[in-house]
N, C-alpha and C positions, 0 to 999 in steps of 0.2 A: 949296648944290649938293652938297656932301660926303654928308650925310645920304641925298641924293634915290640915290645910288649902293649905297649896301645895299637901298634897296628888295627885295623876295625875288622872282620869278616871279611868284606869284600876287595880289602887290601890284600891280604891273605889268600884268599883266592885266587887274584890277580897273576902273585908271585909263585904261586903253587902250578898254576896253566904255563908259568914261564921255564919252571925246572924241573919237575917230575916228571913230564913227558921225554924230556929228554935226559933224564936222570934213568928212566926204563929201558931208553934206547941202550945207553952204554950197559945197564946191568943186565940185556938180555944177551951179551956178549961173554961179561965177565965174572957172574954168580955162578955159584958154588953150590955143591950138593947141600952143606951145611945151608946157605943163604936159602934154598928151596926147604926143608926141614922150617927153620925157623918161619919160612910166610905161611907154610901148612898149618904151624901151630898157631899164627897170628887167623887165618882161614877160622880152623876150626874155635879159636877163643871169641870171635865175632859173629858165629854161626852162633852159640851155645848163650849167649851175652842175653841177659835178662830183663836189662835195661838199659838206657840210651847212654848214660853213663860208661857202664861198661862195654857197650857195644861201639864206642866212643874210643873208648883206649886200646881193643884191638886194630879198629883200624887207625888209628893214630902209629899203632905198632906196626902195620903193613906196609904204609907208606914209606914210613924208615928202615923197615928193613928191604925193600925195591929201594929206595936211595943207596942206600949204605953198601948193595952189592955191583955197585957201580965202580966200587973202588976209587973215591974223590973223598977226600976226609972234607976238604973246604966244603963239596956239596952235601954231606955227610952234614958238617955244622949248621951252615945254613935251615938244613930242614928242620933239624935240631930246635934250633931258635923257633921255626914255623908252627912245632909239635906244640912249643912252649906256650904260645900264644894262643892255640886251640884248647889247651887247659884253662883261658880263662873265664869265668865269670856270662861275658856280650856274649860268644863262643858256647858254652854252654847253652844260653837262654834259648840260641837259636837254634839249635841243633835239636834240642828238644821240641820245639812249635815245630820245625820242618821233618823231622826223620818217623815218616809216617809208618805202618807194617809196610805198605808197597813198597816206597822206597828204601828199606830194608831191603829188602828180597833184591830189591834190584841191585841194591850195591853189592850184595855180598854174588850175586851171580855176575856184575862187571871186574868184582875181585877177583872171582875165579878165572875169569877171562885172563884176567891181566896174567894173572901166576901163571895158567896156563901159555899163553902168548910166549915168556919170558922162558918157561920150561923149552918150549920149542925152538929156543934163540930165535925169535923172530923179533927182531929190533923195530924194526915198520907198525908192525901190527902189533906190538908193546906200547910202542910211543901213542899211537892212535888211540888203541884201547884205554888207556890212562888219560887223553886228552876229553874223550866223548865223557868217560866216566865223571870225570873235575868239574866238566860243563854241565852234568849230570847235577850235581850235588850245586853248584852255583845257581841255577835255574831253579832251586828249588827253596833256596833263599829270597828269591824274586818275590815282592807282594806280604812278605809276612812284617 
């Protein structure tokens, strides 16, 4: 677990395009009223977020709870470990120089997509929306 902690940004990233996508698929199958509840409040605590900081730890909340209603604890950990690592320090810096108002707005309207997507069981257009979104926030890392 120690090692998994220097991972760099774009490590992270890497492994986030590898299993969240299809970490949506299976949860647009197998989530729950409660799992839909909890991303609405993850939605709305990322809408409300005052700062990058905190607009940081909703969506850190969103992704996990789209994993976690996949019903996979291993992937469930996995991301766990991924969340851990966006708490830190390199993770921060960047997130801060990249997460502009626009790209704000954009994630939080790709978030809705996705919930919505996953609301409609649509595993396809879940996994999609969650891949465009990832490459979304990667691209934006590029150059800084």
């Amino acid at each position: 677990v120690g090692k998994i902690l220097r991972a760099s940004p774009a490590e992270i990233m890497d492994v986030r395009l590898m299993i969240v996508p299809q970490g949506g698929e299976l949860s647009a199958s197998s989530a729950t009223a409660d799992d839909f509840a909890a991303m609405e409040t993850c939605l709305r605590g990322a809408e409300a977020a005052a700062d990058v900081a905190a607009f940081e730890k909703w969506d850190g909340q969103l992704h996990q709870r789209i994993v976690d209603a996949a019903r996979n604890q291993l992937l469930s950990d996995i991301y766990e470990a991924i969340n851990n690592v966006r708490n830190s320090a390199a993770w921060g810096k960047l997130k801060s120089r990249s997460l502009t108002s626009e790209r704000r707005t954009l994630y939080l309207e790709e978030h809705r997509r996705i919930v919505e997507a996953l609301k409609s069981r649509d595993p396809d257009l879940a996994r999609d929306l969650i891949r465009t979104h990832l490459l979304s926030v990667k691209a934006s890392f590029r150059g800084l």
